[in-house]
C-alpha positions as CSV (number, residue, x, y, z in Angstrom):
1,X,-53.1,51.0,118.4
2,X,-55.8,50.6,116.2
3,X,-56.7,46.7,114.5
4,X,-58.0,46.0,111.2
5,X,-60.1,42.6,111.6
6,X,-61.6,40.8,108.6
7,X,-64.8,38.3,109.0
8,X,-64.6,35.7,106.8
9,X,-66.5,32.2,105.9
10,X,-66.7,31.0,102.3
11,X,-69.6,29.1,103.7
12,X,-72.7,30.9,103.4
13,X,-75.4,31.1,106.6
14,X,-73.0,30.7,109.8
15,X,-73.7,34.2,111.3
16,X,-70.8,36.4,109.1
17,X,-72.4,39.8,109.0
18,X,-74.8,39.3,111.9
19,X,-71.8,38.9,113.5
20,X,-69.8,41.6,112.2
21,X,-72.9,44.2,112.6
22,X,-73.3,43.0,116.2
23,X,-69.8,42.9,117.7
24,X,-69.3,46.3,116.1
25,X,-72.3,48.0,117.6
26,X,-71.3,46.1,120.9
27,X,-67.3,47.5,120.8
28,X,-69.0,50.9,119.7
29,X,-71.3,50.5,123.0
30,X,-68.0,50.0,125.2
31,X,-66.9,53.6,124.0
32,X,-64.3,52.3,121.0
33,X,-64.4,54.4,117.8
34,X,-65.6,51.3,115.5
35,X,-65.8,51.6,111.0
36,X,-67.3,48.6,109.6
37,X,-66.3,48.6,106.1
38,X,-69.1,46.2,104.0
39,X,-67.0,44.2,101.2
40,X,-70.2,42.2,100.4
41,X,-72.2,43.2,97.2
42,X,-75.5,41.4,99.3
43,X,-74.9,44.6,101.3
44,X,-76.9,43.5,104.4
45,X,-74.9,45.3,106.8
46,X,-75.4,47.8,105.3
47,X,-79.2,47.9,105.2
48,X,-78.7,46.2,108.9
49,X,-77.5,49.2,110.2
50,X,-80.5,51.5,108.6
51,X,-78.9,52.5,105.1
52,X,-81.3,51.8,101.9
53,X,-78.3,49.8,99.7
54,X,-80.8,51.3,96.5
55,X,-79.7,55.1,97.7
56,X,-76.2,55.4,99.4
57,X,-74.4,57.3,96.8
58,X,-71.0,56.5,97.1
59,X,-69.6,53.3,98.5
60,X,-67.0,50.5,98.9
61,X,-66.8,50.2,95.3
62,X,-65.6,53.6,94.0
63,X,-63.0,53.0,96.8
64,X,-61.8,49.9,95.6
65,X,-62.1,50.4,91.9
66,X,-61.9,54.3,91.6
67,X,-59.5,55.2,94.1
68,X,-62.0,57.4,96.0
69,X,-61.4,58.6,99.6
70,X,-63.0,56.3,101.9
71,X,-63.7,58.8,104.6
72,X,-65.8,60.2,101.3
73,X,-67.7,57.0,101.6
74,X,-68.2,56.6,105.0
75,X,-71.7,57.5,106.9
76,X,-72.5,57.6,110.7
77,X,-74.8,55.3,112.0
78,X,-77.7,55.5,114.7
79,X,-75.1,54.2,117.3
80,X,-72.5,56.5,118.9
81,X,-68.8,55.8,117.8
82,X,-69.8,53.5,115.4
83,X,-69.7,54.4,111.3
84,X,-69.5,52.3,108.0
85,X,-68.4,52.3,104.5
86,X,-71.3,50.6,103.1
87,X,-71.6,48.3,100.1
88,X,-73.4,48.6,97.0
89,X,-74.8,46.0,94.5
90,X,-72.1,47.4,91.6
91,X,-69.3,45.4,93.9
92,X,-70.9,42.0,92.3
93,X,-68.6,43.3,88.9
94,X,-65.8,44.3,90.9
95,X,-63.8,41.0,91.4
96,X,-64.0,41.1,87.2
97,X,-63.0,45.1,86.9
98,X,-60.1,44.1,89.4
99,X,-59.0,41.0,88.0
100,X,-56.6,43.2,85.3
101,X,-56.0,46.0,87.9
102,X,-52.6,46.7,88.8
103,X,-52.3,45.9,92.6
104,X,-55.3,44.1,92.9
105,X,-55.0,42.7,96.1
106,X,-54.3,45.4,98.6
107,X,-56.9,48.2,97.2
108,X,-58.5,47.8,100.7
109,X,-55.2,48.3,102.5
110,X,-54.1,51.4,100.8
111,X,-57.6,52.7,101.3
112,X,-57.9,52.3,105.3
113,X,-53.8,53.1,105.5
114,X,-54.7,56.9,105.8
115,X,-57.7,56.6,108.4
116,X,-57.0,53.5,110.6
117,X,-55.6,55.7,113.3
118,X,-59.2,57.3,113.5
119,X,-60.6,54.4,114.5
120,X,-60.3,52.0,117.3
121,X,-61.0,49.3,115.6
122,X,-61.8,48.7,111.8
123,X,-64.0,45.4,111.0
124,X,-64.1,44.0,107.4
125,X,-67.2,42.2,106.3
126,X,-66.6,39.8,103.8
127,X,-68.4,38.5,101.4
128,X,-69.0,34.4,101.6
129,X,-66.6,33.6,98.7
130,X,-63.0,33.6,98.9
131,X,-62.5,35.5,95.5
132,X,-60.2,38.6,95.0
133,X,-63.2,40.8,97.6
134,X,-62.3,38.6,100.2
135,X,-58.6,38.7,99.7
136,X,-58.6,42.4,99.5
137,X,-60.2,41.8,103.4
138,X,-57.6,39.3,104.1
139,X,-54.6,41.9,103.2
140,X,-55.5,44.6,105.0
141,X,-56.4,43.0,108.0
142,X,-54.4,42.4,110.9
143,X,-56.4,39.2,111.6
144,X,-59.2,37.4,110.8
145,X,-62.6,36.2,112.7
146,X,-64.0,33.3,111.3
147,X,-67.6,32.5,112.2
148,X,-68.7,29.0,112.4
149,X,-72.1,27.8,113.2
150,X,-72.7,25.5,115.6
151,X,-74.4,22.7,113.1
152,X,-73.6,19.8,111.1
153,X,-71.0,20.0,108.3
154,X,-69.7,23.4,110.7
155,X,-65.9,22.6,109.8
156,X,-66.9,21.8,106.4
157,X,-64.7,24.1,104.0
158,X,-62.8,25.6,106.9
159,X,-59.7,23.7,105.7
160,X,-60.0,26.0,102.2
161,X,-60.3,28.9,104.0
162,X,-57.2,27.9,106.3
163,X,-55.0,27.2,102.9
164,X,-56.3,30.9,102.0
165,X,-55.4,31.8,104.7
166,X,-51.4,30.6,104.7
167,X,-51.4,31.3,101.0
168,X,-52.1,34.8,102.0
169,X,-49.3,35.1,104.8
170,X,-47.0,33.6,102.5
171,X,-47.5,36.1,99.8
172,X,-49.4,39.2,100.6
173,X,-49.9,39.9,104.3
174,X,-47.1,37.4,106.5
175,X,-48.6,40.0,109.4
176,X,-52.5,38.4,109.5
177,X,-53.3,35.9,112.2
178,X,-56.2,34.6,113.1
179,X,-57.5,36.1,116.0
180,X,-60.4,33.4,116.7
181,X,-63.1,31.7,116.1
182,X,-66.7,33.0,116.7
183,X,-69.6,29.5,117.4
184,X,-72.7,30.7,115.7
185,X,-76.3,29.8,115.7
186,X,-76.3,27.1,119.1
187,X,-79.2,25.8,120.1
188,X,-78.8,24.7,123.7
189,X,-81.6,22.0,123.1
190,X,-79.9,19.9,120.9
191,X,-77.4,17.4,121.3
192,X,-76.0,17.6,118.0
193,X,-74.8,21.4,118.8
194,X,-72.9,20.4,122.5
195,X,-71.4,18.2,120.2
196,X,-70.2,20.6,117.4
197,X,-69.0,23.0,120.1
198,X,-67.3,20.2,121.6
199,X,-65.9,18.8,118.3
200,X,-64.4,22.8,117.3
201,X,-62.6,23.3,120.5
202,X,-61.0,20.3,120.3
203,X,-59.5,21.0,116.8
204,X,-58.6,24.7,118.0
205,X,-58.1,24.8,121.6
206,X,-56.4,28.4,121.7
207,X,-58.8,29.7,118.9
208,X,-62.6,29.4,120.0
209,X,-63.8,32.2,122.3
210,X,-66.0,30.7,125.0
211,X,-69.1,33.0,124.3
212,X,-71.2,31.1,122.1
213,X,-73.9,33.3,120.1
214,X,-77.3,31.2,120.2
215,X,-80.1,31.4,118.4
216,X,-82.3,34.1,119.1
217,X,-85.6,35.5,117.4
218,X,-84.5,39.1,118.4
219,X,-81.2,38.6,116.3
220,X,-83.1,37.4,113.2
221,X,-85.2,40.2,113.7
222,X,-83.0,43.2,114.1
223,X,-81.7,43.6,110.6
224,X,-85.4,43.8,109.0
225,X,-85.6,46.5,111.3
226,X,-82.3,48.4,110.1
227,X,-80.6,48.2,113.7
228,X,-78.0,46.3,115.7
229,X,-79.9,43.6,118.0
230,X,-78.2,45.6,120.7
231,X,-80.7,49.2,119.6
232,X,-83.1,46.5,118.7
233,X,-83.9,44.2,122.4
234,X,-80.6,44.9,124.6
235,X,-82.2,42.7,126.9
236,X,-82.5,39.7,124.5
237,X,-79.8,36.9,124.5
238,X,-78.4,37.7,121.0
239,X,-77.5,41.2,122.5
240,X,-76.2,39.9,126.0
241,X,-74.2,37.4,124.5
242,X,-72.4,40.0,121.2
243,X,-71.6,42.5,124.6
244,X,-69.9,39.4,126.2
245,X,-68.4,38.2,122.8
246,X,-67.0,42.1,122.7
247,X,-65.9,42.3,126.0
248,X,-63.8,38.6,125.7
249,X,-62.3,40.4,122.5
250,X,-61.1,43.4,124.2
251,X,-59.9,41.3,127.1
252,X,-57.8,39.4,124.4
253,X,-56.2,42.3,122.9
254,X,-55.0,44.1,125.9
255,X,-54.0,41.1,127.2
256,X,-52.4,40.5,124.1
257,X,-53.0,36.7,123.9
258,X,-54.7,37.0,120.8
259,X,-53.5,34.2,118.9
């Protein structure tokens, strides 16, 4: 059965798209059929996996606000079994065209209802707010990844996005869990970090996957380059350590003890 997973982090900078570009290139490398869909008007997964944002054509937006057929909108990418419905700048006016729109919320979910079962799984990238974009990710998912980097101030905010979270469940989507949280950006020579990794799983003992994504040249690299880290240096730690964050995930969903 297919998943719908949203990434989301109203906090800017903690690894959001590089995570969502690299765990879908890495699920996509372990043979699953993979659609990111790019629901941030910075669009850079969609210029991270080789699409010039200036000259896409279609995109998210006439889904959202046009009622366009997504599988009109989506493109293939360089990497087998992985495709995406990229973003374009004309989402920044969207969360104002959609404010008076008449079910506002669940655009997104009508849109993947009639090709989720084409897909193995279908990752949302959100954009860094949590405005009515980031809602529409939050309804149509399944469950959420939230990725949190591995500084100080990491847990700063998470409690808004938490509410946003149960606000959600109450009223929109009771279905969406969250299916865990991703620790961005470690650097293994600093104390500060063992501590922030020490500090998260403590506050969400059944949440935090135990890969830990560190900081790596090669994954700072890669997006200049318009490729996953993973076509970019599969040898580098950034790539190693997306494959083992993709492999934990799988694990967790067949084992179904996603929580």
């Amino acid at each position: 059965m297919s998943r719908i997973i949203a990434i989301a982090n109203q906090k800017g900078g903690v690894g959001k798209t590089t995570t969502a570009i690299n765990l879908c290139a890495s699920l996509a490398a372990l043979d699953k059929r993979t659609l990111l869909v790019d629901l941030d008007p910075q669009s850079n997964a969609t210029s991270g996996l080789g699409l010039d944002r200036k000259n896409i054509g279609s995109s998210v937006y006439d889904v959202l606000l046009d009622g366009v057929d997504i599988r009109l909108v989506v493109q293939p990418t360089e990497a087998p079994f992985l495709s995406l419905a990229p973003s374009s700048i004309d989402l920044v006016g969207a969360e104002v065209l959609l404010s008076g729109a008449e079910n506002r919320e669940a655009r997104l979910r009508e849109a993947l209802l009639g090709i989720r079962e084409e897909y193995d799984f279908l990752i949302v990238d959100c954009p860094p707010s949590l405005g009515l974009l980031t809602l529409n990710g939050l309804v149509a998912a399944d469950e959420i990844l939230i990725p949190i980097q591995c500084e100080y101030y990491a847990l700063e905010g998470l409690g808004q996005l938490l509410k946003t979270i149960e606000l959600v469940r109450s009223k929109l989507n009771p279905a969406l869990k969250i299916g865990g949280i991703v620790l961005t950006m470690y650097d293994s020579r600093l104390s500060l970090a063992k501590q922030v990794v020490e500090d998260i799983r403590q506050h969400f003992p059944d949440k935090v996957f135990e890969t830990v994504i560190p900081r790596n040249v090669r994954l700072a690299e890669a997006p200049s380059f318009g490729k996953p880290v993973l076509l970019y240096d599969i040898t580098s730690s950034g790539a190693q350590s997306y494959l083992k964050l993709a492999d934990e995930f799988l694990k967790r969903h067949l084992k179904g003890t996603n929580p």
